[in-house]
C-alpha positions as CSV (number, residue, x, y, z in Angstrom):
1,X,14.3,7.5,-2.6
2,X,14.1,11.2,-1.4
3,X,12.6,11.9,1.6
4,X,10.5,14.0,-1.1
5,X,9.3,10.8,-2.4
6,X,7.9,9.9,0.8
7,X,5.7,12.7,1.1
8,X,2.6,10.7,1.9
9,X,0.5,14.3,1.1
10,X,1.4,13.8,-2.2
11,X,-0.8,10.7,-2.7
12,X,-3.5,11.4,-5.1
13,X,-4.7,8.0,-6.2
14,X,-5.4,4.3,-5.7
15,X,-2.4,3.4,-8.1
16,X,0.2,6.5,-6.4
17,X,-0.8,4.5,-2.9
18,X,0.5,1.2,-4.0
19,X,3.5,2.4,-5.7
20,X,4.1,5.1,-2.7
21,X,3.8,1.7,-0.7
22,X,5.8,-0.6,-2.5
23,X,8.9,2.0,-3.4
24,X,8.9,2.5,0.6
25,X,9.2,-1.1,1.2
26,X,12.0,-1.2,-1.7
27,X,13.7,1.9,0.5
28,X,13.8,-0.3,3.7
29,X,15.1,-3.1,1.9
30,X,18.3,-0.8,0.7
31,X,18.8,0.8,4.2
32,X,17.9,3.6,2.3
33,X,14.7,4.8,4.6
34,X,15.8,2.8,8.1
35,X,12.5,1.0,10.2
36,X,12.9,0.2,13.2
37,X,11.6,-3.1,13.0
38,X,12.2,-4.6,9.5
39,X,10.0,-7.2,8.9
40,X,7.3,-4.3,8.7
41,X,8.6,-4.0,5.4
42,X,7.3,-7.1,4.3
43,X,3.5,-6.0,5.4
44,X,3.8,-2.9,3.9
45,X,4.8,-4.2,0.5
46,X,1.9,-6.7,1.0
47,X,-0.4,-3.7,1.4
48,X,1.0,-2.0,-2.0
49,X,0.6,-5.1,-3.8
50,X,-3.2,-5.4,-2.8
51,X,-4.2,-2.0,-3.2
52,X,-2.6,-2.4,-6.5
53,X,-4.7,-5.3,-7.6
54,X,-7.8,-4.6,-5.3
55,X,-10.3,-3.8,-8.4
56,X,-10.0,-7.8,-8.8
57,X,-11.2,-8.2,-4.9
58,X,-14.6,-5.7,-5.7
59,X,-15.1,-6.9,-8.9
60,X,-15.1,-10.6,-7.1
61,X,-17.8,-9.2,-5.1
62,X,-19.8,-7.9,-7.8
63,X,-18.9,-4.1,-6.6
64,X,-16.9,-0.8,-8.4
65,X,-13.6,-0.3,-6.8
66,X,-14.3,2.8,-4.5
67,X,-12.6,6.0,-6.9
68,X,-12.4,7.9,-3.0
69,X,-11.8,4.7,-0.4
70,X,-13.3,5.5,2.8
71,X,-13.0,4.7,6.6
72,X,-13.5,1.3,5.7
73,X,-11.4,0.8,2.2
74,X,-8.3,1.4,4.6
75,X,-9.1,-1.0,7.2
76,X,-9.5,-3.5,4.4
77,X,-6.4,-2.5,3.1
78,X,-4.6,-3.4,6.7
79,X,-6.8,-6.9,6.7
80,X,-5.4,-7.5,3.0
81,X,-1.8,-7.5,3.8
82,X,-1.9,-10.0,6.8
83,X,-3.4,-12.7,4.0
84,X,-1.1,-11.3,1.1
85,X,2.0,-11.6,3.5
């Protein structure tokens, strides 16, 4: 990826989020995009993979996935991962 590609600003949507996550995690993987500590990469892929499927998580809970996450939706998002990693 092109450090074009990791333009978080250009983030529009739940489903840009979890690809923008996963493709970074991919990056790491390659030594494309170097992390200092590389076993981030497997929380930040866990992250992409539940804000992917996180309409299955609200609809569980009888609720509309949030169309503009708040405060809140991110620090779900960052409780998600630890379980999905």
């Amino acid at each position: 990826m092109s450090g074009q590609e990791f333009d978080a600003f250009s983030v529009t949507s739940r489903e840009e989020l979890a690809q923008y996550l996963l493709d970074l995690a991919r990056s790491v993987e390659s030594g494309e995009h170097p992390m200092e500590n590389g076993t981030s990469v497997d929380y930040v892929r866990a992250a992409g993979y539940w804000v992917h499927d996180m309409s299955g998580f609200f609809a569980n809970q009888g609720e509309e996935t949030p169309k503009n996450p708040d405060w809140k939706t991110i620090a779900m998002i960052f409780a998600a991962a630890f379980v999905y990693e």
